[in-house]
C-alpha positions in Angstrom: 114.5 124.7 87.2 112.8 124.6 90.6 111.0 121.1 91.7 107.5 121.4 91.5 106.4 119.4 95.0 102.6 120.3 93.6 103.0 118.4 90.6 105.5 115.6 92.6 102.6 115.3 95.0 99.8 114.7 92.4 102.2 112.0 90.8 102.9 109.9 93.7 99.1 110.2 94.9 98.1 109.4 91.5 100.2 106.0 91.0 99.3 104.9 94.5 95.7 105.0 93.6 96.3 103.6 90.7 97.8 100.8 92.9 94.8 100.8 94.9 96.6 101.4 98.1 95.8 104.0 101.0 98.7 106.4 102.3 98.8 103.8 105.4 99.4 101.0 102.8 102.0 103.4 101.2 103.9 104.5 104.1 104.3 101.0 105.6 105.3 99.3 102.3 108.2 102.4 101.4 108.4 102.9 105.2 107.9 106.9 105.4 105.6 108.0 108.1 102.3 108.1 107.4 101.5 111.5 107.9 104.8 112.2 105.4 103.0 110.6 102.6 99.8 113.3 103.3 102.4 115.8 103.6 104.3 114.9 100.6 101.1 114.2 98.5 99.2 118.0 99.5 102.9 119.5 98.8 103.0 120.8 102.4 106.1 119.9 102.7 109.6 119.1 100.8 111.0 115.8 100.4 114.5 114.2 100.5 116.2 112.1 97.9 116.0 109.3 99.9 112.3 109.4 100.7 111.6 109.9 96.9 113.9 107.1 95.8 112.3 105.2 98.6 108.5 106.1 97.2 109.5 106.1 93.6 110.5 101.9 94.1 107.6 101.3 96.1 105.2 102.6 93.5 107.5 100.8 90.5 108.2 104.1 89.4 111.3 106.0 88.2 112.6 109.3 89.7 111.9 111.3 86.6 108.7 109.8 86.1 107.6 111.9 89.3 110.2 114.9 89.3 108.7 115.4 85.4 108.4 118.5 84.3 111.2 120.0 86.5 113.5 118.0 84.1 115.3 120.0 81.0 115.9 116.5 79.8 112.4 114.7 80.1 111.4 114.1 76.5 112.1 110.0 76.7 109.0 110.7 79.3 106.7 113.0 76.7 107.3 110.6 74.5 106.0 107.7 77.1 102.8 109.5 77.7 102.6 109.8 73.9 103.3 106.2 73.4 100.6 105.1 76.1 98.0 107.5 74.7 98.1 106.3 71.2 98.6 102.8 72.0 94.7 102.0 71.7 93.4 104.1 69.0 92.3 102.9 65.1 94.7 103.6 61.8 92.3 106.5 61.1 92.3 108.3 65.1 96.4 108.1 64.4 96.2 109.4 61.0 94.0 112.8 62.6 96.5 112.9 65.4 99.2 113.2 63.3 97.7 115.9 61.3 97.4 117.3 64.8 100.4 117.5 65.9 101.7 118.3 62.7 99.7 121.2 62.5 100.5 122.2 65.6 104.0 121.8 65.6 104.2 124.4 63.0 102.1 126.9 65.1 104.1 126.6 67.7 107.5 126.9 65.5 105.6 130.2 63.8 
């Protein structure tokens, strides 16, 4: 499965907003060149393993949090999102999002 540097790029911009930081503040705290990180982030360009190792402990991330979705073996990450999207609704809004997914499931297996 090809790497998807459009979706790699969304990720990393993504968590260093989150972080509050600019690309500057990004580039001089993982120590790839600032005009890398705009690169990296518009997916004009490929990255190395060592520049994604490099931004992936910078942003407190893991490597298959941002590669995700080019991973055959990325459910323990579905399931992540799935934890952190349920983790503040009611008894009932779980109870519906079961039926959900439940009815769903079975669509999809259909």
């Amino acid at each position: 499965m090809p790497l998807d540097y459009v979706k790699i790029g969304q990720r990393i911009r993504k968590l260093r907003k989150e972080k509050g930081w600019t690309q500057a503040r990004l580039a001089e705290k993982s120590g790839v060149e600032p005009s890398h990180i705009s690169h990296i982030e518009r997916a004009a360009t490929k990255l190395s393993l060592p520049t994604l190792i490099s931004l992936a402990n910078t942003l407190d991330a893991t490597l298959d949090e941002l590669v995700y979705g080019s991973l055959i073996k990325s459910s323990h990450i579905s399931c992540g999102i799935i934890d952190e999207l349920l983790s503040d609704c009611t008894a009932d809004e779980l109870k519906s999002i079961a039926e959900v997914i439940r009815t769903t499931k079975n669509i999809l297996r259909n």
